[in-house]
Every structure is written in C-alpha cells, then in structure tokens.
C-alpha positions in Angstrom: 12.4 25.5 170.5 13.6 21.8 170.2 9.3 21.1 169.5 10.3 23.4 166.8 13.2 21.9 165.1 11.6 18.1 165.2 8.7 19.7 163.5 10.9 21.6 160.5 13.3 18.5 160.6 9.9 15.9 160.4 8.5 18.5 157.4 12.2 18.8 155.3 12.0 14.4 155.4 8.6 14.2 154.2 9.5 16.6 151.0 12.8 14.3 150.8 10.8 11.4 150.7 8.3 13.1 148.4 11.1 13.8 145.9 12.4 10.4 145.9 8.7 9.3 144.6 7.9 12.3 142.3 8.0 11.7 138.6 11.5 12.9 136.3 10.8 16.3 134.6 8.2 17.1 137.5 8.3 20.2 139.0 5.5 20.8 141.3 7.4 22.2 144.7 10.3 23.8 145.9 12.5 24.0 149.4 14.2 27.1 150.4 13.7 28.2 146.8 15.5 25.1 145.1 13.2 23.1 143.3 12.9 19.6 142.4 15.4 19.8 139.5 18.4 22.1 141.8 17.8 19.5 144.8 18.3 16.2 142.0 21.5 18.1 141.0 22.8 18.3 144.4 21.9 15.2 145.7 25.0 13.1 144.5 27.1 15.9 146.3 25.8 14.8 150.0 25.0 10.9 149.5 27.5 8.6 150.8 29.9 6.3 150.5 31.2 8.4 147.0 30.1 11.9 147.7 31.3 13.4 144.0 31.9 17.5 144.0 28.8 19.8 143.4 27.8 20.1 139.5 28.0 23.7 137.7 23.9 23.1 137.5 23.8 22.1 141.6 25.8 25.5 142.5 23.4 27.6 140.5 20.6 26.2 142.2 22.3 26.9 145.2 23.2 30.2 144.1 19.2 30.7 143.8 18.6 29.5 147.5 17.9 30.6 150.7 20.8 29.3 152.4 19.8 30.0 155.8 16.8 28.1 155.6 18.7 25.3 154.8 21.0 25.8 157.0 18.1 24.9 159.2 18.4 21.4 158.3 22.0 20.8 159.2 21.3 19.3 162.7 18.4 16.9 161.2 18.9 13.7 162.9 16.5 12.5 160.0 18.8 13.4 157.1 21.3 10.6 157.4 18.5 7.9 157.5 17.8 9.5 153.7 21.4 9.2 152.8 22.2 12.6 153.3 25.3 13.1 155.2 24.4 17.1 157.2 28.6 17.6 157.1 28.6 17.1 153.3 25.1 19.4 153.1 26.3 22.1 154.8 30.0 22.0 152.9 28.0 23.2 150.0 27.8 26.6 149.5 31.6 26.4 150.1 32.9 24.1 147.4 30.5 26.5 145.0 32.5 29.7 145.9 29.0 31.1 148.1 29.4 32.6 151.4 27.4 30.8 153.9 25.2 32.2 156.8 26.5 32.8 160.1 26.6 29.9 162.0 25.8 27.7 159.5 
C-alpha cells in the first residue's frame, strides 16, 4: 500500500513538473479530469506565502473533477517541494461551496 502511494505521489509530481514546462494555451493532458487550464486557475489558491481564494474559473474546474482522486494527493510528501501547500489543496472544494469525499 505505501509502494502504492510513493508510486501515485512520484506520478502526480512528474505531471506538476510537466505543467510548469508546458507551453500557455496548451492543452494536451489532464489530472483527475482538470486539465491544464482548471489546474493554472487553481494554482495561486495552494502556493504559498500569499495563498489568494479560489477564482470563479478554478471552482468550475473543480466542479468538473474527480475529487477523490485528488484527494489522493493530499498526503504527497512531494507536493510542498512544488509549492503546493496539501492543507490549502485539500481546503478546496470547500471555499467553492463542493462537498468533499469522505475522508478527504
């Protein structure tokens, strides 16, 4: 199971790092059915220091989502060395008025 979770966690990083590279207006993948553009939107949301309150285009691409699969991420040990802060990732659905999983 933990084999498991480094695997996802190692995978979710390399499509971060992916995105970070890619090209504006390019939208060649997705994650958890947000694509490039919905992950872009959501971003300043879960960057520190000044995390700013999800945009009305980052809640529709969360809307869209599959919010249990990225609840997967939230005990990425990765995440913060991209700037993402799993606390603020995970307070998401939340602030955009979206019931979260379960244990999420």
């Amino acid at each position: 199971m933990m084999e498991e979770r480094k695997w996802v966690a190692l995978q979710f990083m390399v499509v971060l790092v992916m995105v970070s590279f890619m090209p504006k207006g390019s939208k060649g993948f997705s994650l958890c059915n947000m694509d490039e553009k919905g992950l872009e939107d959501c971003k300043p949301s879960v960057t520190e220091p000044n995390p700013v309150d999800p945009s009305s285009e980052c809640c529709k691409a969360l809307a869209g989502a599959d919010l249990k699969c990225l609840c997967s991420y939230k005990n990425s040990t990765e995440l913060p060395f991209l700037g993402i802060d799993p606390t603020l990732a995970s307070s998401l659905p939340a602030k955009c008025n979206l019931t979260p999983p379960d244990n999420c």
